[in-house]
ZAMARGU-4260 file (C-alpha; in steps of 0.2 Angstrom, whole numbers, plus 5000, padded with zeros to 4 digits):
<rodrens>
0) 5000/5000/5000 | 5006/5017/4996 | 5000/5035/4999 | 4996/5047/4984 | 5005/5062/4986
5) 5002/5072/4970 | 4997/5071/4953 | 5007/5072/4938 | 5004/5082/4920 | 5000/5065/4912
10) 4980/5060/4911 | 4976/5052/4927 | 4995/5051/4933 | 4998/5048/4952 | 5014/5052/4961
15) 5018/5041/4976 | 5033/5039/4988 | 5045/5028/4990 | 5045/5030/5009 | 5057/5016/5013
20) 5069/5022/5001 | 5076/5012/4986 | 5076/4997/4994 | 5059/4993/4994 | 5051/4980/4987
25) 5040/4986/4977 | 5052/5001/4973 | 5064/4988/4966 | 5054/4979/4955 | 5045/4990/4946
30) 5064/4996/4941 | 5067/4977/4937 | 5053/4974/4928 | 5038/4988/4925 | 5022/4989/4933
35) 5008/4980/4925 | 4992/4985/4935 | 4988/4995/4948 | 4975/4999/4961 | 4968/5013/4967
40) 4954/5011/4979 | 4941/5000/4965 | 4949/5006/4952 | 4963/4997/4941 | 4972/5000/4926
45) 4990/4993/4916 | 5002/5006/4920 | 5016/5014/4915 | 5028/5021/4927 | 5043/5035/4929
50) 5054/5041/4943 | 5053/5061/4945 | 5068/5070/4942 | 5077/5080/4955 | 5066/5097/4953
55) 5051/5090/4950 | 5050/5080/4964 | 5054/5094/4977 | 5040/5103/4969 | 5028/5087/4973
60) 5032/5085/4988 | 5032/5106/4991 | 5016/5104/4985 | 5012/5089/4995 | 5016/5098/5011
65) 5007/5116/5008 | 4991/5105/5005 | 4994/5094/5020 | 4998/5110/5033 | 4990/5104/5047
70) 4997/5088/5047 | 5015/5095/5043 | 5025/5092/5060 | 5017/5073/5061 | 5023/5071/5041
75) 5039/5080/5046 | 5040/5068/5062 | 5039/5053/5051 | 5052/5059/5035 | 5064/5062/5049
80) 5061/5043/5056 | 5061/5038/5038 | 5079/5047/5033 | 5088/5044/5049 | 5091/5065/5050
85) 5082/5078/5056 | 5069/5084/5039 | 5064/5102/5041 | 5055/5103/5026 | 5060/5116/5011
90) 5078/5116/5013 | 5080/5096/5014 | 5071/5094/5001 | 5082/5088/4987 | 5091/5078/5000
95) 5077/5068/5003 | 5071/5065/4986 | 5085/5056/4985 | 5083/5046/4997 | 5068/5043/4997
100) 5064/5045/4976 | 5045/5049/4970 | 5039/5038/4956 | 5024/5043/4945 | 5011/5029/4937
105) 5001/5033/4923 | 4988/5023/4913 | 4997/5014/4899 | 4989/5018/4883 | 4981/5003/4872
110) 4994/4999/4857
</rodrens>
């Protein structure tokens, strides 16, 4: 299971977290070998999938966290737990995107 945290440019593209870094299971095989459905809620589709790069990712999860205000210090609390160092929002950001990268699934078009 993995939390939505944005969406991306692409028709019904969704932008999740790798919150236990790039050792995650799931992380690691939809590098090996791409993702062929996903699930969301009762909804599932064949998928194509992308790791953000660097800047968009801090914007996502900038994003993320303006939308998510109320809840900051708790999602702060658990990013510092996940990363091992103190996360302070904005200024760690491109530090912890690469740690912890943001990967985008989209609906793959029919051939």
């Amino acid at each position: 299971m993995l939390e939505v945290i944005g969406t991306g440019p692409a028709p019904g593209e969704v932008i999740v977290i790798a919150g236990l870094g790039r050792t995650a299971h799931w992380y690691r095989n939809v590098q090996a070998i791409p993702a062929t459905e996903v699930a969301i809620g009762r909804d599932r589709f064949p998928s194509v999938h992308r790791t953000l790069d660097p800047a968009e990712a801090i914007t996502v999860l900038r994003d993320y966290e303006r939308r998510n205000r109320w809840v900051a210090p708790v999602i702060r609390r658990v990013l510092t737990w996940l990363v091992g160092w103190d996360y302070d929002s904005s200024p760690d950001a491109r530090r912890l995107t690469q740690q912890l990268p943001l990967v985008a699934f989209r609906p793959r078009r029919a051939p």
